[in-house]
N, C-alpha and C positions, 0 to 999 in steps of 0.2 A: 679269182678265188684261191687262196692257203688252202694247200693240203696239208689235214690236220691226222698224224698219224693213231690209227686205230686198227689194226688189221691194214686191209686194202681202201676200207671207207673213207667216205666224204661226210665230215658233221652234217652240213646240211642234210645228207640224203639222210643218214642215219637217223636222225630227229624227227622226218619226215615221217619213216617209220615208227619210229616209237609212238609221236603226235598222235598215229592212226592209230595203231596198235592200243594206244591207251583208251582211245574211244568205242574200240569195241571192244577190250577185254576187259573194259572196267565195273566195278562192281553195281555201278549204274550211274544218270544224270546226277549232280548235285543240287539238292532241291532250293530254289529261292527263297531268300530269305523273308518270311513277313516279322510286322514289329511285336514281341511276345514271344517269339517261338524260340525258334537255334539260334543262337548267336551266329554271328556275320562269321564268314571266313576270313582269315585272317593273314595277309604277305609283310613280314618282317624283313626287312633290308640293313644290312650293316656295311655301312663304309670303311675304308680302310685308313692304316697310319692314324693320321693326328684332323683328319677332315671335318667339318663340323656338320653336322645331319645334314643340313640341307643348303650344301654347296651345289650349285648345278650345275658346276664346272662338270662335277663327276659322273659315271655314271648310272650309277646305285641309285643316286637321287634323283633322275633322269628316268630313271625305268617305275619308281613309285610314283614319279607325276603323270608318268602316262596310264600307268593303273588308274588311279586315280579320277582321271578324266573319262577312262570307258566302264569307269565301276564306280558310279558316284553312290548307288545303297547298296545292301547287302556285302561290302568285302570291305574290311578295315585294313589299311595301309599308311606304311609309314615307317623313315627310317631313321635309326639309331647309330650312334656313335659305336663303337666296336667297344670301345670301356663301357657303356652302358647297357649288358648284357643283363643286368637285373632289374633296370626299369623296365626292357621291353619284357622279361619275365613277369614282372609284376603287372603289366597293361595287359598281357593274355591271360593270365586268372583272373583278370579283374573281369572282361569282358567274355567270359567263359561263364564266371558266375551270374549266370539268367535267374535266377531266386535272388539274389545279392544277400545270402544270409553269410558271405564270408568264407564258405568253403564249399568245395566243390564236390559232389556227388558226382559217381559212377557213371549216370547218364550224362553229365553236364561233360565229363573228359572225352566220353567217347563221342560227342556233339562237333569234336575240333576240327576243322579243316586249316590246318595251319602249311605255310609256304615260309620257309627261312632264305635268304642269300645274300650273298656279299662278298667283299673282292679284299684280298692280302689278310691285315688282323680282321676284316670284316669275314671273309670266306671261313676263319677259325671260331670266330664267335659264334658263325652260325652251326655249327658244331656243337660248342658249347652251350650254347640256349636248347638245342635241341635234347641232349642228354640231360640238362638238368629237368628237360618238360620229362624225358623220363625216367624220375625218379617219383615224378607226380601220377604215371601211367596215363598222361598226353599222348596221344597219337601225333605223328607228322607228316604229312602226305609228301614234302619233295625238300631236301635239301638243292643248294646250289652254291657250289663256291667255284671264285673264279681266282687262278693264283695265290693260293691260298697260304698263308706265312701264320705259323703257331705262334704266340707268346709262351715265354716261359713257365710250363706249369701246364701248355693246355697238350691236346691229345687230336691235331684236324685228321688223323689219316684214317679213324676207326669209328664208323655211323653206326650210331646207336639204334640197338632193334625196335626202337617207339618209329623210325622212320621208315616209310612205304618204300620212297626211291630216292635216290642221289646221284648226283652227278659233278663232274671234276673237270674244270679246263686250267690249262697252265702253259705257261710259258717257262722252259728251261737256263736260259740265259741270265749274265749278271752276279752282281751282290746278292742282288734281291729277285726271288725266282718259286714259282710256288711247288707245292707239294705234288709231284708228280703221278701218285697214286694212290686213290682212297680202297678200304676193301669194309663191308659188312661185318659188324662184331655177330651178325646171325646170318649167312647169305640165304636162309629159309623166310624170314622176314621182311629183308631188306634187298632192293635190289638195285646193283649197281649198274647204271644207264651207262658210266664209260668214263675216261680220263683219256679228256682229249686235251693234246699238245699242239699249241702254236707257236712259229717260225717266224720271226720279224726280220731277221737278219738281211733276206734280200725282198723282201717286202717292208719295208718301214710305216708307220701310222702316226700321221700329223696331230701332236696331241695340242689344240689350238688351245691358247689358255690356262692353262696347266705351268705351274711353276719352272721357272729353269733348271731349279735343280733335280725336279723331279723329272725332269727331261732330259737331263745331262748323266746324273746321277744312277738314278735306275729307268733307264729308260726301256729295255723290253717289259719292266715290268709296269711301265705305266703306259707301254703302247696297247699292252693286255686289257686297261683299266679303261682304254679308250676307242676302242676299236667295234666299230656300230656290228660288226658281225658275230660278234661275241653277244653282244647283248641285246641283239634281234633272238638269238637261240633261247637265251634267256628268258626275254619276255614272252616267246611262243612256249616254253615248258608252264611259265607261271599261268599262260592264258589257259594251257590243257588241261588244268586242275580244278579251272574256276566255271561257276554255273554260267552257259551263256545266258542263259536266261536273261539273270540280273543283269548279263552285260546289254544284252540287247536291251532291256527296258532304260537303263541307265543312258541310251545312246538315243533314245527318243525325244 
């Protein structure tokens, strides 16, 4: 196990906590979804660079298939190119509006259980997607960026207050290396779970399949992109947000 610096902690134990933590201090279960009622909950994933949604080399796309298979009703999933931050914009109004008269009522935004994440320009978009949900007054239960790399124009190091919680891992090495520190544009709103750093240097991570150059090239930052411990954390944050319910029904 990589010690990941945070204080004196251990990611895993630290999550461990939170995982728990979230289940008893949370505002309660999330109720299952029947067909008519709430709209589904909702986990956006945005890949990074120039990847196309659904490469399964990576593993952005990796972590929505396996949502995917333990949440086959009630939670919509599915991931986007990092440029196409206004399609998956437009797929979450769409499926928000339960009336479908085209615009979204009061009730219909605070009905959102939305999950954003994603790794390099993907970790920045989901930034980005999140802040433009609010300017809609969308709520968003959990950001997640993993090595998170801005484009020009964007803003990844400040969560916007429509978001519950967030959380930051990154790798410092390289060209290419992500944003080392997120903080709350509200920390009364928003709260920030941690920005944890990973060490490859004398741990290395076999990225099988993965382009040469992006092996040769930036390689701690695509050992970050591939490294099953990072995104075992991952899909244990996305699973804490989501109703087991459905999960269990779904796994029947």
């Amino acid at each position: 196990m990589r010690c990941i610096r945070s204080g004196v902690r251990f990611v895993p134990l630290f999550l461990s906590f939170v995982l728990a933590f979230g289940e008893a201090g949370s505002p309660g279960p999330v109720i299952p979804i029947e067909t008519g009622a709430t709209p589904p909950a909702m986990v956006i994933g945005f890949v990074g660079g120039f990847v196309k949604r659904d490469n399964r080399v990576h593993s952005t796309v990796q972590v929505v298939e396996h949502l995917r298979n333990e949440y086959r009703e009630g939670v919509y999933v599915q991931s986007f190119a990092n440029r196409h931050r206004d399609r998956a914009y437009k797929e979450v109004l769409r499926r928000l509006d339960g009336n479908k008269d085209g615009k979204l009522s009061a009730d219909e935004k605070q009905q959102a259980r939305i999950i954003i994440f994603g790794h390099s320009w993907g970790a920045s978009a989901t930034v980005s997607l999140a802040r433009k949900l609010a300017r809609d007054g969308i709520p968003v239960l959990l950001t997640v960026q993993v090595d998170s790399v801005a484009k020009i124009g964007q803003n990844d190091a400040v969560i916007p207050v429509n978001v519950g919680q967030a959380i930051n891992f990154y790798q410092p090495d390289g060209i290419v290396h992500g944003r080392p520190q997120i903080r709350a544009a509200d920390p009364a709103r928003t709260e920030i779970l941690g920005n944890f750093r990973y060490d490859y240097k004398a741990n290395p991570i076999r990225c099988e399949g993965y382009p040469w150059f992006d092996r040769l090239l930036v390689k701690a930052h695509t050992e970050i992109e591939c490294d099953p411990e990072v995104w075992s954390q991952v899909e244990s944050l996305i699973y804490s947000k989501l109703s087991p319910e459905v999960r269990n029904t779904a796994a029947r």
